[in-house]
N, C-alpha and C positions, 0 to 999 in steps of 0.2 A: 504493500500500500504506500507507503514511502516512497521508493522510487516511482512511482505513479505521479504521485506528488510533488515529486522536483522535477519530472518533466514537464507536468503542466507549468511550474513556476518560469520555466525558461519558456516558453512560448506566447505568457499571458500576457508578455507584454505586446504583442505583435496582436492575439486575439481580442482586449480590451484598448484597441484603439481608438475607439469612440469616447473617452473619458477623457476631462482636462488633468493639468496638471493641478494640485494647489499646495498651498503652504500653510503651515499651521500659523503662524505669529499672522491672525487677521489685520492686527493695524496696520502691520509694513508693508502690505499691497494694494495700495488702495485703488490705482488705477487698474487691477486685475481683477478685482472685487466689484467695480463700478468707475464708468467713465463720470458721472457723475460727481465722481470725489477728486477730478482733477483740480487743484490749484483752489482746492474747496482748507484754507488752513490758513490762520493770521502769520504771515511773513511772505518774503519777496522772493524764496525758491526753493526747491527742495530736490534732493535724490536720494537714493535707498540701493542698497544692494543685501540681494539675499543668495542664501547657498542652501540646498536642502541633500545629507544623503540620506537614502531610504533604505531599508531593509540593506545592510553591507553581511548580514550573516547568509545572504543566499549567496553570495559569492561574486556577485556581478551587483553591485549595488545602482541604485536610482540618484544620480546627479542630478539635480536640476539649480540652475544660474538664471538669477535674471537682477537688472536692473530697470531703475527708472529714475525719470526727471522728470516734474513740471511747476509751475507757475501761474501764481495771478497776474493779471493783467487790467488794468483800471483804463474802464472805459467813460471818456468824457463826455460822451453825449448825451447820455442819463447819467443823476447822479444817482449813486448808489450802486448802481448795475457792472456787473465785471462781468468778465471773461477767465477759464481757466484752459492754459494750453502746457500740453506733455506727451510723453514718448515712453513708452518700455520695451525691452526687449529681454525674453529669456530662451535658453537650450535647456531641452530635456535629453537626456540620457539613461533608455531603460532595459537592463535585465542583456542575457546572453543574447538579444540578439540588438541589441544596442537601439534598439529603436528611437529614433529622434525625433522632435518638434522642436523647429527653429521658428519662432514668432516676435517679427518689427511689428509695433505698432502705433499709432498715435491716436489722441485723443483728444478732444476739445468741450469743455463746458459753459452754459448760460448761466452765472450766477446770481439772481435777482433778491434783495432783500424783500423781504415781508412783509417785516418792523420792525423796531428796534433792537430785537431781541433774537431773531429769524431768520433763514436764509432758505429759497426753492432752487434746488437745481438739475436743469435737464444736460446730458453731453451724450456724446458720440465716438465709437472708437472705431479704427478700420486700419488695414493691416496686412501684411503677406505673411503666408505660413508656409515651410517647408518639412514636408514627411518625409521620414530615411529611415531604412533598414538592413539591417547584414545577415540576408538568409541563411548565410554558412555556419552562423551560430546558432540557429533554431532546432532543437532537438523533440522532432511532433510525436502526438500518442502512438499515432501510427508505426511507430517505428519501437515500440518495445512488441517484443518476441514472447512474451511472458515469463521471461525471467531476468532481463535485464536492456537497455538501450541498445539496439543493430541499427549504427549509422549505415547501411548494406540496405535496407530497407528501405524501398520508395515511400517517401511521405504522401503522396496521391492530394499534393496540393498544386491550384495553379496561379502560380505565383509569378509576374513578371514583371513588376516594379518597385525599383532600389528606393526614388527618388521623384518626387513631386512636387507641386507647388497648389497652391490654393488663395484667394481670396478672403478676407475674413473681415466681418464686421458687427457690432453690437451697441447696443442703447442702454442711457438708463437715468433714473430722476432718485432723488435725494430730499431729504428735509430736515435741516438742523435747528435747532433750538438751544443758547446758549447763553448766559446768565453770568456777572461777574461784580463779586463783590468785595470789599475788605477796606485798606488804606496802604501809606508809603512803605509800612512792614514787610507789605504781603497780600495776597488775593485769594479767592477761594471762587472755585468753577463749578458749575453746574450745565453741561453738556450733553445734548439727547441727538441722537441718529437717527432714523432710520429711511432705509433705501430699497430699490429693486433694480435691478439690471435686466438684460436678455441676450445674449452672447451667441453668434456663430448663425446671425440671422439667414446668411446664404446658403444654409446646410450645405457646404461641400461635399463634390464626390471624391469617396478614399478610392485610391485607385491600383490599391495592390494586385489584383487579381482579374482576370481576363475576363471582360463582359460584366466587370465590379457593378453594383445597384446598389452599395450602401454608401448612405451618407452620413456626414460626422449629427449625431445631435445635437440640436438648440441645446441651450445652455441657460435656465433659470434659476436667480440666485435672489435672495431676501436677505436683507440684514440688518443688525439695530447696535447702538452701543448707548452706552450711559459712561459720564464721568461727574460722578460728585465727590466733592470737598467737604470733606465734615468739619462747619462753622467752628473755628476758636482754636484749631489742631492743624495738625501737619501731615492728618492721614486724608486719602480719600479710598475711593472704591471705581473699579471701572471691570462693570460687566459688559458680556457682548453675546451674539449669538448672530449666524449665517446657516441658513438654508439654501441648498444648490440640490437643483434636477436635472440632469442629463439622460432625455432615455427612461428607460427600465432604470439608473441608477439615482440614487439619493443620496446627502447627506446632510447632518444635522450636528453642528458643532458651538457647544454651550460653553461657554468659562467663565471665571472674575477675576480679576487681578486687584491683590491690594497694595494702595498706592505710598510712599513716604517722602515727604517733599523735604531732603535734605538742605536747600534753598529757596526759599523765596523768592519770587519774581516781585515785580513792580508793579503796582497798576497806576499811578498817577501820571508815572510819561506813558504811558500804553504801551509798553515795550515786556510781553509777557516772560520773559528768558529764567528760568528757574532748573536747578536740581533735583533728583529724584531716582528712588530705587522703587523698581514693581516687583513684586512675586505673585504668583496665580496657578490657578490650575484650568486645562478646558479638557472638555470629555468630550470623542467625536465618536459616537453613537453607535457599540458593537462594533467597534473599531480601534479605537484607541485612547487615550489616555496621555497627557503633555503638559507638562510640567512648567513654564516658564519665566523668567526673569530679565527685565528691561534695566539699563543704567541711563541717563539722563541726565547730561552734562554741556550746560549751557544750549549753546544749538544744535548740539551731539548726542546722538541717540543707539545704542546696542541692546540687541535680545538675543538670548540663549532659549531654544528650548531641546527636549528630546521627547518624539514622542513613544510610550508602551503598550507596542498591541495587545489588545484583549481579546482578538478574533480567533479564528481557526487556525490562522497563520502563526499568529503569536504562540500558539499552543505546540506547533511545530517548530520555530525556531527560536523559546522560552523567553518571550514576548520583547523579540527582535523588533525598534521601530525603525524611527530615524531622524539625526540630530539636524538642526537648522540654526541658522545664524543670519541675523541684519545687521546691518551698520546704517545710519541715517545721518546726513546732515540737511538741516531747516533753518536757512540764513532769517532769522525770524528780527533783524533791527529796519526800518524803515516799512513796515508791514503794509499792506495797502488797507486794512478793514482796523488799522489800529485803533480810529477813532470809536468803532462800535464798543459799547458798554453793556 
C-alpha cells in the first residue's frame, strides 16, 4: 500500500493541475488574494517576497517564489479618490516531475473613500502564465507490476506537451473600515476587511495531452481580517479567515495572531511607523495546522511560519508540512491617505 502511495505522490503533481498555488502567511499576498488590495495601505510603496517549501520529506519538495510590488497613486481630479497600481510574479516548482507555473502579472485598483472612516474598492489583474513539465520524472500507477515500480512498462498516457503558455485574468472589490485613536504616545487601531475576488476568469485550456478538453478552474476566494488594539495597552488581536473554491476543491483557512506593539507609532504627524512582535496560530481545514510569527520593525516586516499536516499525508510522512518565509518592506513616511483619521 505504500508504494502505491509514493507513486501517486510523484505524479499528483502533474494530475492536480487544476489547483493554485497559495501560501499560508495571508497578509503577505495580498495582491494574490485580491486585486483589490492593490496599493489599498497608508504609505507610498510597498514589496514583499515570499518563499514557501512544501512537503521536503517526499523527497522532491514544492518550491514556490514569488514577489511583488505596488502602490498608491493620488488622483487629483477627485478629491479623495486614488488609484492603486502593482505587479507580482511567482515560480512554482512541484514534486518528481517538476511541474511548473510561471505567472507575471499586474494589477490595478479604484480606491474610493466612503467616509471618513471607509474605503470601497474595485481592481483588476491580468497576466501571462507559463505551464512546464518533465515527463521523464513521472512515475504512473500504470506502471507498478504489483510488486514494485517497472519503469519497462508503458504508462498508456498521451502526453505531448512540455510547455505552454496561457492568458490569465481576474477581479475583485474590497471594503475597509478603519478607526484610529490615542495621542503623541501612541495610537490604537481598529481595522475591519472584508473582500471577494474571482481569478482565472478565461478558464484556460491545459494543454498537456492530445485532443486536451480540460480547462484550469475559476478560482473563488472570500476573505475578512480584523485588527484591534486593546485601548490603554500594547496588545492587540488580528484575526483573519479566507475561503477559496477551485472546482470540486475547497478550502477554509481560520487563524488569530496576537499582537505586541514593542513601539509606538505617532498619530499626530500621521506618520503610523511602529514596532511589533505577532505570534498566532491558523488551522486550514483537514489539512493543516501553522504556527506563525511576524517581526515589525519600523517599515520592515518578516514572518516565519511552518505549517503541520493533519491529513492522510501527514499521517504518512509524520505530519511533514512546509516552512514559509516573507520579508516586507512598506516605505510608509509621506503616505498618501495620511490625513485620514
Amino acid at each position: 500500500m505504500k508504494r502505491i502511495v509514493l507513486i501517486f505522490s510523484t505524479c499528483y503533481s502533474l494530475l492536480g493541475f487544476s489547483q493554485d498555488i497559495h501560501f499560508a502567511q495571508l497578509s503577505e499576498t495580498p495582491q494574490l488574494i485580491n486585486p483589490a488590495l492593490t496599493g489599498l495601505y497608508d504609505g507610498s510603496y510597498r514589496g514583499i517576497i515570499n518563499f514557501r517549501n512544501q512537503w521536503p520529506a517526499m523527497g522532491k519538495p514544492y518550491n514556490t517564489f514569488m514577489g511583488s510590488f505596488d502602490a498608491p497613486l493620488e488622483l487629483k481630479r477627485k478629491e479623495g479618490a486614488y488609484i492603486g497600481a502593482g505587479a507580482y510574479f511567482f515560480s512554482d516548482k512541484a514534486g518528481d516531475s517538476r511541474f511548473g507555473t510561471t505567472q507575471a502579472n499586474l494589477s490595478v485598483s479604484a480606491i474610493l473613500p466612503t467616509s471618513q472612516t471607509s474605503k470601497l474598492s474595485v481592481g483588476l489583474a491580468f497576466g501571462i502564465v507559463q505551464h512546464s513539465v518533465n515527463l521523464s520524472g513521472i512515475h504512473w500507477p500504470n506502471q507498478y507490476n504489483g510488486n514494485s515500480y517497472d519503469p519497462n512498462i508503458s504508462p498508456n498516457e498521451q502526453l505531448n506537451k512540455n510547455s505552454f503558455f496561457n492568458f490569465d485574468m481576474g477581479a475583485g472589490v474590497n471594503y475597509e473600515l478603519m478607526t484610529s485613536t490615542g495621542t503623541l504616545a501612541g495610537k490604537n487601531i481598529t481595522k475591519f476587511d472584508i473582500g471577494a475576488a474571482f481569478f482565472h476568469a478565461t478558464m484556460p485550456l491545459q494543454k498537456y495531452s492530445v485532443g486536451s478538453k480540460e480547462n484550469l478552474y475559476g478560482k473563488l476566494i472570500a476573505h475578512t481580517s480584523l485588527r484591534y488594539d486593546v485601548p490603554g495597552t500594547k496588545v492587540g488581536i488580528v484575526p483573519s479567515a479566507i475561503y477559496m473554491m477551485q472546482g470540486p476543491a475547497s478550502e477554509l483557512n481560520i487563524g488569530t495572531l496576537l499582537r505586541y506593539k514593542i513601539h509606538q507609532g505617532t498619530k499626530i504627524t500621521g506618520f503610523y511607523t511602529e514596532s511589533a512582535f505577532s505570534a498566532g496560530l491558523y488551522y486550514r481545514f483537514k489539512d493543516a495546522i501553522s504556527p506563525q510569527v511576524y517581526f515589525e520593525f519600523s517599515d520592515y516586516a518578516f514572518g516565519l511560519s511552518y505549517d503541520f499536516n493533519v491529513s492522510s499525508y501527514g499521517e504518512v510522512k509524520k505530519s511533514a508540512g512546509g516552512f514559509e518565509i516573507s520579508i516586507k518592506y512598506a516605505n510608509m513616511r509621506g503616505a498618501v491617505r495620511k490625513g485620514m483619521k
